[in-house]
Biopython code that builds the backbone (N, CA, C, O; Angstrom):
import numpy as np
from Bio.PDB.StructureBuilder import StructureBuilder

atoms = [
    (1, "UNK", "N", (70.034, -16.071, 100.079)),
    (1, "UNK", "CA", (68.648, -16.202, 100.485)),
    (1, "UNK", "C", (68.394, -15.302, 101.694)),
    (1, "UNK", "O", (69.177, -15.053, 102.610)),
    (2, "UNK", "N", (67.240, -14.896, 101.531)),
    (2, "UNK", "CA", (67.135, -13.712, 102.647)),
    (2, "UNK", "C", (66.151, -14.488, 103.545)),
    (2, "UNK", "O", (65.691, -15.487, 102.992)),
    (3, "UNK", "N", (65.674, -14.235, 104.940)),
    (3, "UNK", "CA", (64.870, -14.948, 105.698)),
    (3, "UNK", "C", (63.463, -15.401, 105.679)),
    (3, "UNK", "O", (62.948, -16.382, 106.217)),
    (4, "UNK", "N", (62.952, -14.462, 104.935)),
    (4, "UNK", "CA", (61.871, -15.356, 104.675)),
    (4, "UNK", "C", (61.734, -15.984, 103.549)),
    (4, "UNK", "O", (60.574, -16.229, 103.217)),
    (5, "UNK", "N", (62.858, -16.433, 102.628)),
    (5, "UNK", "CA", (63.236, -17.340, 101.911)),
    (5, "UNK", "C", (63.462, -18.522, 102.242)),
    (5, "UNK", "O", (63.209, -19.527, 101.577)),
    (6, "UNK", "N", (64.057, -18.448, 103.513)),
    (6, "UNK", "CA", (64.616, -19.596, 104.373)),
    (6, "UNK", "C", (63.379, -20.014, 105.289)),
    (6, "UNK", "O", (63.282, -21.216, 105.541)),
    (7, "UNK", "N", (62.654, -19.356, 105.687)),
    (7, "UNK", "CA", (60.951, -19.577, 106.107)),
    (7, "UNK", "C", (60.454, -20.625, 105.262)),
    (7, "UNK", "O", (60.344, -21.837, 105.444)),
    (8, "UNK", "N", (60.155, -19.812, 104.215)),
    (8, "UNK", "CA", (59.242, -20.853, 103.301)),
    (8, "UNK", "C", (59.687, -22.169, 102.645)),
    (8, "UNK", "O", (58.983, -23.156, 102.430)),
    (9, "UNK", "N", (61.314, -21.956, 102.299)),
    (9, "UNK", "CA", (61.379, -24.175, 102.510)),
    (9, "UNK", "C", (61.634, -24.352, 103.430)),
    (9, "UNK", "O", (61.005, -25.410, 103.466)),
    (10, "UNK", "N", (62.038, -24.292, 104.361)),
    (10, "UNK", "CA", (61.661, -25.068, 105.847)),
    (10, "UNK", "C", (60.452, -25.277, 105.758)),
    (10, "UNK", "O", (60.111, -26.458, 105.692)),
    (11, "UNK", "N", (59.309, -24.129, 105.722)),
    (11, "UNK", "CA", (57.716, -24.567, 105.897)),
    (11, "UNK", "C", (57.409, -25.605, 104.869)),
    (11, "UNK", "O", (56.785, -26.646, 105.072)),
    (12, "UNK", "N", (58.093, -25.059, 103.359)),
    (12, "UNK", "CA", (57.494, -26.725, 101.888)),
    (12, "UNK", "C", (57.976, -27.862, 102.818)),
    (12, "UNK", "O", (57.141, -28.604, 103.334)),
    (13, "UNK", "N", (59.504, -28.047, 103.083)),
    (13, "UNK", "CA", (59.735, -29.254, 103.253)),
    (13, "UNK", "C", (59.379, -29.923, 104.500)),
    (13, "UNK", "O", (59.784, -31.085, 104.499)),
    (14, "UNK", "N", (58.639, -29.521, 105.769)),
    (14, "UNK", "CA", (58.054, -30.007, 106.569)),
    (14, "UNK", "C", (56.611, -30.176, 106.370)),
    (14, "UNK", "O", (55.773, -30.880, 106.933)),
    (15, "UNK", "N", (56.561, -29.351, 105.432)),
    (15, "UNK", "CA", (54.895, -30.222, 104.765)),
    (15, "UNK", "C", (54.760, -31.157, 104.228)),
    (15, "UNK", "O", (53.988, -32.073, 104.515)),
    (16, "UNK", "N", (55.740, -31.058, 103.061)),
    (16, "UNK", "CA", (56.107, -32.587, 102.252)),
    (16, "UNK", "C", (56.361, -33.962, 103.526)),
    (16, "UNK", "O", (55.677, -34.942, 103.819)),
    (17, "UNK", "N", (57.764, -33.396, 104.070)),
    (17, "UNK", "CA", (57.847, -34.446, 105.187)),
    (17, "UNK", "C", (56.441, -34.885, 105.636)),
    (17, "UNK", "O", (56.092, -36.019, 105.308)),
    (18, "UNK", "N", (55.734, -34.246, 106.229)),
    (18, "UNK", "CA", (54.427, -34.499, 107.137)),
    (18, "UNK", "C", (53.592, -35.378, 106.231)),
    (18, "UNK", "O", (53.344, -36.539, 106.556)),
    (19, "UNK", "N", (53.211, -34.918, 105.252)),
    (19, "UNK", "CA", (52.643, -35.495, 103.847)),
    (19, "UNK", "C", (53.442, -37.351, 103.576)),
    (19, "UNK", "O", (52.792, -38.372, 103.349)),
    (20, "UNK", "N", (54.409, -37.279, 103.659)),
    (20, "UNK", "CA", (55.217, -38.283, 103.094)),
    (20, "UNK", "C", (54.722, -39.086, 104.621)),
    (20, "UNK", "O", (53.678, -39.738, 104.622)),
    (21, "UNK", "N", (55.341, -39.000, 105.547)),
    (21, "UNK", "CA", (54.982, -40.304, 106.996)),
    (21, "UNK", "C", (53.211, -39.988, 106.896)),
    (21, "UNK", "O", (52.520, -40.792, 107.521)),
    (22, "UNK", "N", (52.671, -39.161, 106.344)),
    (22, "UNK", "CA", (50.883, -39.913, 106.819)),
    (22, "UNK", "C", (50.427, -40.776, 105.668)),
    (22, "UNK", "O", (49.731, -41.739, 105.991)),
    (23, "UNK", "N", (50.650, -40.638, 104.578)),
    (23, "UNK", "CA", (50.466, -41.250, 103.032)),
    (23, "UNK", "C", (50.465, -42.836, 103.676)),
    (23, "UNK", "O", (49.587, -43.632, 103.341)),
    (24, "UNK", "N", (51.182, -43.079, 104.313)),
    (24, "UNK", "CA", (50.813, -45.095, 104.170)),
    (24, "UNK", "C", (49.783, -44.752, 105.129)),
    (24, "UNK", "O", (48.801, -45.493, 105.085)),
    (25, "UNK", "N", (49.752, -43.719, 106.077)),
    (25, "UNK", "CA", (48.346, -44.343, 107.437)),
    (25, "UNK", "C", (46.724, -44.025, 106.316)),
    (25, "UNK", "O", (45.660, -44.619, 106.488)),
    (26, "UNK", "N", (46.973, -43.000, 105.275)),
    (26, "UNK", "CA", (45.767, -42.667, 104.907)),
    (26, "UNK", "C", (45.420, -44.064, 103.324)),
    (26, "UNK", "O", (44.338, -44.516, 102.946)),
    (27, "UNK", "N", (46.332, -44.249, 102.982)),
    (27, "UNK", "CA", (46.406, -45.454, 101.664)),
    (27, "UNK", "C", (46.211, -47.225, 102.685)),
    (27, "UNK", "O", (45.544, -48.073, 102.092)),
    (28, "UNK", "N", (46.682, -47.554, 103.832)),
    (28, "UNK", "CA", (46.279, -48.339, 104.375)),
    (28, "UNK", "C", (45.369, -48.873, 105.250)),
    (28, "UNK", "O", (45.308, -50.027, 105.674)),
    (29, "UNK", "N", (44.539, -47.756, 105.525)),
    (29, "UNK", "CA", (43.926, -47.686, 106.705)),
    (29, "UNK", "C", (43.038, -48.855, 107.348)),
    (29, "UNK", "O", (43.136, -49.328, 108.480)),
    (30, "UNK", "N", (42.003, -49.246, 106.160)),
    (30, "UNK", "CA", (41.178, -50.452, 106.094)),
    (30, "UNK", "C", (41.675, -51.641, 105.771)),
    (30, "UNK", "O", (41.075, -52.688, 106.011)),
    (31, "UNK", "N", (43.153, -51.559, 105.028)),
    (31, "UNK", "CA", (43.216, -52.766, 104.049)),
    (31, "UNK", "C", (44.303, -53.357, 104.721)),
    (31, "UNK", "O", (44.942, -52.769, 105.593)),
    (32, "UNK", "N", (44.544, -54.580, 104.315)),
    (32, "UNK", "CA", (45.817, -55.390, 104.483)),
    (32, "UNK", "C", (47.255, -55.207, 103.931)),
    (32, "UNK", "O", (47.291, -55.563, 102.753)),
    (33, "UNK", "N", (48.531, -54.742, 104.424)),
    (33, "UNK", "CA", (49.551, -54.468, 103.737)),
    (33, "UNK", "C", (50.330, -55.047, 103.015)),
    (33, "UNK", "O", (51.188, -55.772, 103.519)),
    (34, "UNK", "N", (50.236, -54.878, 101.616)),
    (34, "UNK", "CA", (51.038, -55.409, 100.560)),
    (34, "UNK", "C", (52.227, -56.236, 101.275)),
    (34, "UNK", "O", (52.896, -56.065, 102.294)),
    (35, "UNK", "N", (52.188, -56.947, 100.537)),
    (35, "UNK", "CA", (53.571, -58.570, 101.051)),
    (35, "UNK", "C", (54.794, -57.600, 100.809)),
    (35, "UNK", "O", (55.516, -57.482, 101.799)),
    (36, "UNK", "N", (55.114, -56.994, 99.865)),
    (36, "UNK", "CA", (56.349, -55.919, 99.863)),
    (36, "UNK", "C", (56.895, -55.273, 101.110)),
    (36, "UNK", "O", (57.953, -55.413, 101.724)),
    (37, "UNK", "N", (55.924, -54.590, 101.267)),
    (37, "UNK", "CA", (55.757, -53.643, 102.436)),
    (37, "UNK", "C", (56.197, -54.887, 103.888)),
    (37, "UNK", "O", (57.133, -54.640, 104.649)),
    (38, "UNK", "N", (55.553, -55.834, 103.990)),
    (38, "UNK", "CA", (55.927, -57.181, 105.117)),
    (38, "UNK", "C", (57.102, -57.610, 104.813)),
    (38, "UNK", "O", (57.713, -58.053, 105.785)),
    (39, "UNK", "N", (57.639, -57.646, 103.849)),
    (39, "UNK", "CA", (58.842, -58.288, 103.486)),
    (39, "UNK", "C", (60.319, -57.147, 103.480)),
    (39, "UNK", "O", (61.516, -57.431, 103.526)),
    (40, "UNK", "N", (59.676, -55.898, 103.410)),
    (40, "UNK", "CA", (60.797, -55.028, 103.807)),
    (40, "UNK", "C", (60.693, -54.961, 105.518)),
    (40, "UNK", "O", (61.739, -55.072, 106.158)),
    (41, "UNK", "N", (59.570, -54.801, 106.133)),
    (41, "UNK", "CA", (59.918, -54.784, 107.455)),
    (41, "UNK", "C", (60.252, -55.747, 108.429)),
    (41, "UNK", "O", (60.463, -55.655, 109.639)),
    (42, "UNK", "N", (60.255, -56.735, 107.597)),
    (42, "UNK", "CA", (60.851, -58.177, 108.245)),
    (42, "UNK", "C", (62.193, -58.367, 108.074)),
    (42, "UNK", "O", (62.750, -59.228, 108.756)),
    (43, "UNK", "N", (62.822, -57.708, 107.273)),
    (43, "UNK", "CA", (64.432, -58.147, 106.573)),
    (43, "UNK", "C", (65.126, -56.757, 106.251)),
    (43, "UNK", "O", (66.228, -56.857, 105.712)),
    (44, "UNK", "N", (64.709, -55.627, 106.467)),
    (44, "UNK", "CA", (65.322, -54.381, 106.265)),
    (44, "UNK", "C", (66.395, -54.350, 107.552)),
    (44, "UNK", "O", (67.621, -54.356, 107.444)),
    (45, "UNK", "N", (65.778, -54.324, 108.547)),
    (45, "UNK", "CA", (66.891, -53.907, 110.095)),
    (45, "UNK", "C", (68.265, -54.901, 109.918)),
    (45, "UNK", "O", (69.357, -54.594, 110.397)),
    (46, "UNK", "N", (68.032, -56.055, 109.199)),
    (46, "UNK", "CA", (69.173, -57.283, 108.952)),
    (46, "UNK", "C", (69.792, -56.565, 108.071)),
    (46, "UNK", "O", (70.948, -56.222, 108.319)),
    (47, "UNK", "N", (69.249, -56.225, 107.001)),
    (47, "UNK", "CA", (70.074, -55.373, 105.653)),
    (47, "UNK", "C", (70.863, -54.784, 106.127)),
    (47, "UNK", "O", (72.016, -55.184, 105.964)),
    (48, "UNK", "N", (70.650, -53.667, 106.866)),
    (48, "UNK", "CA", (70.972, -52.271, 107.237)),
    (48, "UNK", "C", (72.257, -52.593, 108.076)),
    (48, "UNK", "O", (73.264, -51.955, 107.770)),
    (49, "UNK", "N", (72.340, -53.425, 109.009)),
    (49, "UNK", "CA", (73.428, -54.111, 110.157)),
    (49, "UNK", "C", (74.425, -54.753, 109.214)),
    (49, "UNK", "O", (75.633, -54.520, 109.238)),
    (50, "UNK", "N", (73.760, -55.653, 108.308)),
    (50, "UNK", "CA", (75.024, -56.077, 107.076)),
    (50, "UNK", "C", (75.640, -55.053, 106.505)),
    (50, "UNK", "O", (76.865, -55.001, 106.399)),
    (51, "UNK", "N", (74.757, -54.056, 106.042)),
    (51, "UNK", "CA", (75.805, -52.960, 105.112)),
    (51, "UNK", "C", (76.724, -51.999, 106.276)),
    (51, "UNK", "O", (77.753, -51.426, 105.918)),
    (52, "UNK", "N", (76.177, -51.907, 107.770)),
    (52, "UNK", "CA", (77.008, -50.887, 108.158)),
    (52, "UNK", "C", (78.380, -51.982, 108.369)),
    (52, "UNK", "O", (79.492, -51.493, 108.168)),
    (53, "UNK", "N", (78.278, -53.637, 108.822)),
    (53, "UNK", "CA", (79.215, -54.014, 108.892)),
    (53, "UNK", "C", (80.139, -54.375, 107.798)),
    (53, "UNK", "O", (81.293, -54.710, 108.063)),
    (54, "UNK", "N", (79.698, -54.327, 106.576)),
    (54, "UNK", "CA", (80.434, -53.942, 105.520)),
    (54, "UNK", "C", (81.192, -52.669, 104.688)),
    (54, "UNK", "O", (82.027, -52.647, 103.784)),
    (55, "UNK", "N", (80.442, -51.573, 105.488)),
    (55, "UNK", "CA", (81.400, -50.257, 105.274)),
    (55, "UNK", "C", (82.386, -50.362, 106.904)),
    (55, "UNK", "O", (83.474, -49.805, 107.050)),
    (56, "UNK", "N", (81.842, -51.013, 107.747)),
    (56, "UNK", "CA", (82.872, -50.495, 108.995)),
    (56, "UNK", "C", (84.313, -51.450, 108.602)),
    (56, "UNK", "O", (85.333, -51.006, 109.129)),
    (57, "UNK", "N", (84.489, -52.639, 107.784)),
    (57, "UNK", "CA", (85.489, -53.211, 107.854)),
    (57, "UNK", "C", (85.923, -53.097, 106.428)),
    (57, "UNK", "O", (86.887, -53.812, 106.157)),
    (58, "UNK", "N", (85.455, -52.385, 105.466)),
    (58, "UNK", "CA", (86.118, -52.119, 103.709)),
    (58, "UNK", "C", (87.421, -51.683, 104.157)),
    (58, "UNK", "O", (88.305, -52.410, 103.705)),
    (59, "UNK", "N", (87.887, -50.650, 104.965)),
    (59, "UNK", "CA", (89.048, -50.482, 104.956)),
    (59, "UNK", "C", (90.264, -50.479, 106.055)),
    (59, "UNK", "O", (91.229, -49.760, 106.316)),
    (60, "UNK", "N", (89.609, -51.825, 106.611)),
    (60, "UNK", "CA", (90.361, -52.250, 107.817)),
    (60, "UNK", "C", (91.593, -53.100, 107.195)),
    (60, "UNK", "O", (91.349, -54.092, 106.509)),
    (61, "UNK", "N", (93.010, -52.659, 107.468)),
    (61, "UNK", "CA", (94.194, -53.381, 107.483)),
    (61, "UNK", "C", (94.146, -54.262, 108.339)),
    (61, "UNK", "O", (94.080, -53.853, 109.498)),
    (62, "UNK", "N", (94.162, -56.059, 108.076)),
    (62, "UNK", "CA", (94.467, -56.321, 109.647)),
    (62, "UNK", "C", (95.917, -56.924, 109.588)),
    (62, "UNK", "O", (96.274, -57.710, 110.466)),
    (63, "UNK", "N", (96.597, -56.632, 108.755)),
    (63, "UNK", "CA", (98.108, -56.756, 109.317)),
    (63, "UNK", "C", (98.708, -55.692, 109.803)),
    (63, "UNK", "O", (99.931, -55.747, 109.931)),
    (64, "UNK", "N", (97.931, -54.379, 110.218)),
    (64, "UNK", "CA", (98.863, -53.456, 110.961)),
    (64, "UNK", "C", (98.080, -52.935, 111.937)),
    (64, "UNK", "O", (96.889, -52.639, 111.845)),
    (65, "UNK", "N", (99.043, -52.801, 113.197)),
    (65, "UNK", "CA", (98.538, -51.844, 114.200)),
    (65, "UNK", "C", (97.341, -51.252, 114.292)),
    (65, "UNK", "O", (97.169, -50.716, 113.197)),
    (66, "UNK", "N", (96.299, -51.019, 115.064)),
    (66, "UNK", "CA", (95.713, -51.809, 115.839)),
    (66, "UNK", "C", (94.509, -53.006, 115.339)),
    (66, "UNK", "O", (93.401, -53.100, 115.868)),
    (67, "UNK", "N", (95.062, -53.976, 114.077)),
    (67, "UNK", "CA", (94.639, -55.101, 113.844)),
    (67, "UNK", "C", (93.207, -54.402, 113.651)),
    (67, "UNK", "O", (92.724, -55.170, 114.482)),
    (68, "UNK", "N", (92.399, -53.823, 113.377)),
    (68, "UNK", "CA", (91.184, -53.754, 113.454)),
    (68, "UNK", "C", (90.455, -53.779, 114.547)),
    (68, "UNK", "O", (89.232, -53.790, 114.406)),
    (69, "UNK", "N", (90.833, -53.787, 115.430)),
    (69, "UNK", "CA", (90.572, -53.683, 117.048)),
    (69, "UNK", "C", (89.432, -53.064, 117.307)),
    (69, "UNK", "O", (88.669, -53.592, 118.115)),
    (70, "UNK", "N", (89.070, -51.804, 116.674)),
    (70, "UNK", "CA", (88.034, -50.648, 117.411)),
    (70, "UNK", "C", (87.024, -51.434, 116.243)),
    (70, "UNK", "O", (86.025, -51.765, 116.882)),
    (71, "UNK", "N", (86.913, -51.728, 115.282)),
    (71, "UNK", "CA", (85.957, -52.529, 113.848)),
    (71, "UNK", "C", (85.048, -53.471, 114.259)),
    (71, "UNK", "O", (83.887, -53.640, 113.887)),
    (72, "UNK", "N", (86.029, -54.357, 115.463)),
    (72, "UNK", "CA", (85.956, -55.882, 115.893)),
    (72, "UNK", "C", (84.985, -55.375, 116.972)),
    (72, "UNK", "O", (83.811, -55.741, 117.029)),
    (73, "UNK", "N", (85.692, -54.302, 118.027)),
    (73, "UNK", "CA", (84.833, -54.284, 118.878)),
    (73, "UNK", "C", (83.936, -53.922, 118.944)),
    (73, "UNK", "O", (83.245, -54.142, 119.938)),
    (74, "UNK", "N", (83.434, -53.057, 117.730)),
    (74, "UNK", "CA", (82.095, -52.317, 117.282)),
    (74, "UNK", "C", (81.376, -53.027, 117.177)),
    (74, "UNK", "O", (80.352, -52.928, 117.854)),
    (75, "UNK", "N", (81.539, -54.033, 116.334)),
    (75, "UNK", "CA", (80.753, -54.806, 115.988)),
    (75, "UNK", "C", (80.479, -56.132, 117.230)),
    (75, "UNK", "O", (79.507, -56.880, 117.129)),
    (76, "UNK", "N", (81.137, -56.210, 117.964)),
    (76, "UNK", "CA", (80.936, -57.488, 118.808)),
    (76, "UNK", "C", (79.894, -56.770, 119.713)),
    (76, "UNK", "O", (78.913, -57.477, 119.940)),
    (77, "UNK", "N", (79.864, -55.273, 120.405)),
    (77, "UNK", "CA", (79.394, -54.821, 120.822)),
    (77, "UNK", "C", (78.076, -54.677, 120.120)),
    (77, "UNK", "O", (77.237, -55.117, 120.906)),
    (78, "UNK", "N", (77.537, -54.306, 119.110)),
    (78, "UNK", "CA", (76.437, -54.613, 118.438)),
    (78, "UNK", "C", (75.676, -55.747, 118.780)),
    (78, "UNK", "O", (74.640, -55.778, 119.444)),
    (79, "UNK", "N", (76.371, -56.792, 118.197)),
    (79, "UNK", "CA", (75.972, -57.906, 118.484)),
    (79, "UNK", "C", (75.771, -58.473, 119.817)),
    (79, "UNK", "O", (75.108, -59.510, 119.823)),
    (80, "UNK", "N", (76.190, -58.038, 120.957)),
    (80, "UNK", "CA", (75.572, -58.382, 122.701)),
    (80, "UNK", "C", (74.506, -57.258, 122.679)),
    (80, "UNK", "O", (73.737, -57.193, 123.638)),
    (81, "UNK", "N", (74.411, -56.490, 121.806)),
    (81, "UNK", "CA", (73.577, -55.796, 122.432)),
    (81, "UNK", "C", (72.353, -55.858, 121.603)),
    (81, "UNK", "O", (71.507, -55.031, 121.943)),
    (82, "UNK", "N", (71.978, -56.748, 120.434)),
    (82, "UNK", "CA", (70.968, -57.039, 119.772)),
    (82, "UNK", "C", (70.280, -58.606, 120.403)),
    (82, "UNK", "O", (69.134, -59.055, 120.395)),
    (83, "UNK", "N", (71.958, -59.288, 121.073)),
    (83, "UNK", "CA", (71.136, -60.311, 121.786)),
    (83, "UNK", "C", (70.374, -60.253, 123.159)),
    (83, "UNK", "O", (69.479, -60.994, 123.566)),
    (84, "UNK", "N", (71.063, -59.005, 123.859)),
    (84, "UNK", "CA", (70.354, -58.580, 124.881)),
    (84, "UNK", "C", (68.885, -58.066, 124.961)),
    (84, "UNK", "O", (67.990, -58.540, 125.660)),
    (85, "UNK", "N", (68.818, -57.117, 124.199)),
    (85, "UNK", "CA", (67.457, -56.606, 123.879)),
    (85, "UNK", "C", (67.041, -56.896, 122.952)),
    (85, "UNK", "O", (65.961, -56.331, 122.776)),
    (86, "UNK", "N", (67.420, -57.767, 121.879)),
    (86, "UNK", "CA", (66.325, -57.761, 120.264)),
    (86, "UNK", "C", (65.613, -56.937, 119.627)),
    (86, "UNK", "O", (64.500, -56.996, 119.104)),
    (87, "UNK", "N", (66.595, -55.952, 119.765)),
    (87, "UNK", "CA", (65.854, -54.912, 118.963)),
    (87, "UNK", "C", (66.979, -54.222, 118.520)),
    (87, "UNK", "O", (67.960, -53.900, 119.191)),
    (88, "UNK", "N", (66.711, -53.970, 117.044)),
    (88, "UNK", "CA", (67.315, -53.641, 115.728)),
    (88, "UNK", "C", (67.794, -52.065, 116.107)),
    (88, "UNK", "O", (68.959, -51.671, 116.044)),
    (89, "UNK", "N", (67.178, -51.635, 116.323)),
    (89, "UNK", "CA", (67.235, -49.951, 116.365)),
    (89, "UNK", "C", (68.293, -49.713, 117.553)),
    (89, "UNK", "O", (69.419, -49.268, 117.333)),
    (90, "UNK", "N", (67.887, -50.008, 118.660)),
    (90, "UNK", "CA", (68.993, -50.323, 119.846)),
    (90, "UNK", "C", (70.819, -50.803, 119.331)),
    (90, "UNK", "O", (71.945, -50.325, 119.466)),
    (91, "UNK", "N", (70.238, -51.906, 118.762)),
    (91, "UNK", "CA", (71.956, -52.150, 118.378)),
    (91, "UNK", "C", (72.624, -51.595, 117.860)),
    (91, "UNK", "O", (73.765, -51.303, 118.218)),
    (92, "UNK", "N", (71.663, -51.081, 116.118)),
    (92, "UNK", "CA", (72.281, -50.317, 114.921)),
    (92, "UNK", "C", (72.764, -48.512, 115.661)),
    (92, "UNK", "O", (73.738, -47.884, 115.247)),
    (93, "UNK", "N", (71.749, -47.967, 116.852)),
    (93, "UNK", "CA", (72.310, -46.889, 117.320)),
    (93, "UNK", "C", (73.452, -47.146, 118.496)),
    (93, "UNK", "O", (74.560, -46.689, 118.214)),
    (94, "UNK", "N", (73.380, -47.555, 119.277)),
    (94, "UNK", "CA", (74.626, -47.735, 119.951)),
    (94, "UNK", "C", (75.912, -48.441, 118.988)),
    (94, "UNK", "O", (77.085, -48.081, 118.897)),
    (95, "UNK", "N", (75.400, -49.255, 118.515)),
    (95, "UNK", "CA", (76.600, -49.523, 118.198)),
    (95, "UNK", "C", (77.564, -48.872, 116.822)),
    (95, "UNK", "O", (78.575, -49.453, 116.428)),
    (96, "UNK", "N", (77.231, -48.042, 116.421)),
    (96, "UNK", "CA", (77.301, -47.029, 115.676)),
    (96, "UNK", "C", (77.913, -45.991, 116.471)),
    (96, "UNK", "O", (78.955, -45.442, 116.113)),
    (97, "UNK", "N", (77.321, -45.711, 117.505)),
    (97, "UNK", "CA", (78.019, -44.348, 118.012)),
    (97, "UNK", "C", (79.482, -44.954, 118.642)),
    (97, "UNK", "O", (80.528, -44.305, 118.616)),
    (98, "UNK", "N", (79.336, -46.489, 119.280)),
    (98, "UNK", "CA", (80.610, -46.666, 119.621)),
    (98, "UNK", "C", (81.605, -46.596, 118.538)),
    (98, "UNK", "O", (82.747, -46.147, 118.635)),
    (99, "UNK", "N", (81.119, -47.022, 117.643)),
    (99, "UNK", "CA", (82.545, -47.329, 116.252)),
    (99, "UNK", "C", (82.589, -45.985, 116.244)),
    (99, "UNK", "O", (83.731, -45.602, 116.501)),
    (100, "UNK", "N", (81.709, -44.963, 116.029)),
    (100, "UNK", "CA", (81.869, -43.569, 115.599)),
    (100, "UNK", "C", (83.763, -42.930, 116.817)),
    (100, "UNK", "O", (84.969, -42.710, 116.713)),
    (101, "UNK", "N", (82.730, -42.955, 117.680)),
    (101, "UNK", "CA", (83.691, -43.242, 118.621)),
    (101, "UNK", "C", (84.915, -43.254, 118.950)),
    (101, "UNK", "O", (85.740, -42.390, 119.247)),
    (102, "UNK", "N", (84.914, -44.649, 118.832)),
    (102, "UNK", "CA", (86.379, -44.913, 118.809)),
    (102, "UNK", "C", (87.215, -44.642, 117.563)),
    (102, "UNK", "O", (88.370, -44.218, 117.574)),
    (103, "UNK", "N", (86.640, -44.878, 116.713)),
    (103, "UNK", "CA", (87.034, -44.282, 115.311)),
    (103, "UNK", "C", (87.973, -42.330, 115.422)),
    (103, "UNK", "O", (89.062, -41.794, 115.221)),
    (104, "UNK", "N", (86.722, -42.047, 115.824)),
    (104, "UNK", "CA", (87.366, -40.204, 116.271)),
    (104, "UNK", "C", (88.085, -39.837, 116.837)),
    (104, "UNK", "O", (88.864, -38.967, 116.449)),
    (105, "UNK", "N", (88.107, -40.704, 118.718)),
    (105, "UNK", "CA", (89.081, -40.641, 119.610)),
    (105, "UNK", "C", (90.038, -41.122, 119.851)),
    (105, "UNK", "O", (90.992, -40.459, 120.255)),
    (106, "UNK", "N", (90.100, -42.669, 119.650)),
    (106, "UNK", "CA", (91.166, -43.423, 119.653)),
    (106, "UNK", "C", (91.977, -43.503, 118.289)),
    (106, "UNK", "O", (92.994, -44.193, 118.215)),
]
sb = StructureBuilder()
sb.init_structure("model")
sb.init_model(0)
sb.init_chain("A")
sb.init_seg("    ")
for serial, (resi, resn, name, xyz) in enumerate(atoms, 1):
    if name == "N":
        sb.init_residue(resn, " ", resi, " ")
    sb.init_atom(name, np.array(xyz, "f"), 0.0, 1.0, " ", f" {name:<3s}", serial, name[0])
structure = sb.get_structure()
């Protein structure tokens, strides 16, 4: 691909993008939001914390060295830090970068 090949999808796909996040402000604007739509944003951030704590421990040994240690603490750390602030986004990013983390370095 030559550069202004590489121009023009960057430019489609930040249009699309742009297009895609305004579509609910211009389809909802007046009206009341579908129970779907309430029911994913009420129970999605819970989803999302279950599945990362279900890929962070699929392949944790805990009969060997270091017992799952950096898994445990990822996640405990998550969890003080969703009770501290209550907020979903806060926990799921920190506590993510810690497992990342320790995962890489240790």
């Amino acid at each position: 691909m030559n550069n202004n090949e590489i121009f023009i999808a960057i430019l489609i796909m930040s249009i699309i993008s742009y297009f895609i996040r305004a579509l609910p402000f211009l389809f909802f604007r007046n009206k009341e939001l579908p129970s779907c739509f309430l029911f994913i944003g009420k129970y999605f951030p819970s989803v999302v914390i279950t599945i990362l704590i279900i890929y962070t421990l699929k392949d944790v040994n805990f009969l060997l060295v270091p017992y799952g240690l950096k898994e445990i603490c990822s996640i405990v750390f998550t969890g003080i830090l969703h009770l501290i602030f209550k907020n979903y986004l806060i926990s799921i990013f920190f506590g993510t970068i810690l497992y990342m983390g320790l995962v890489q370095l240790v």
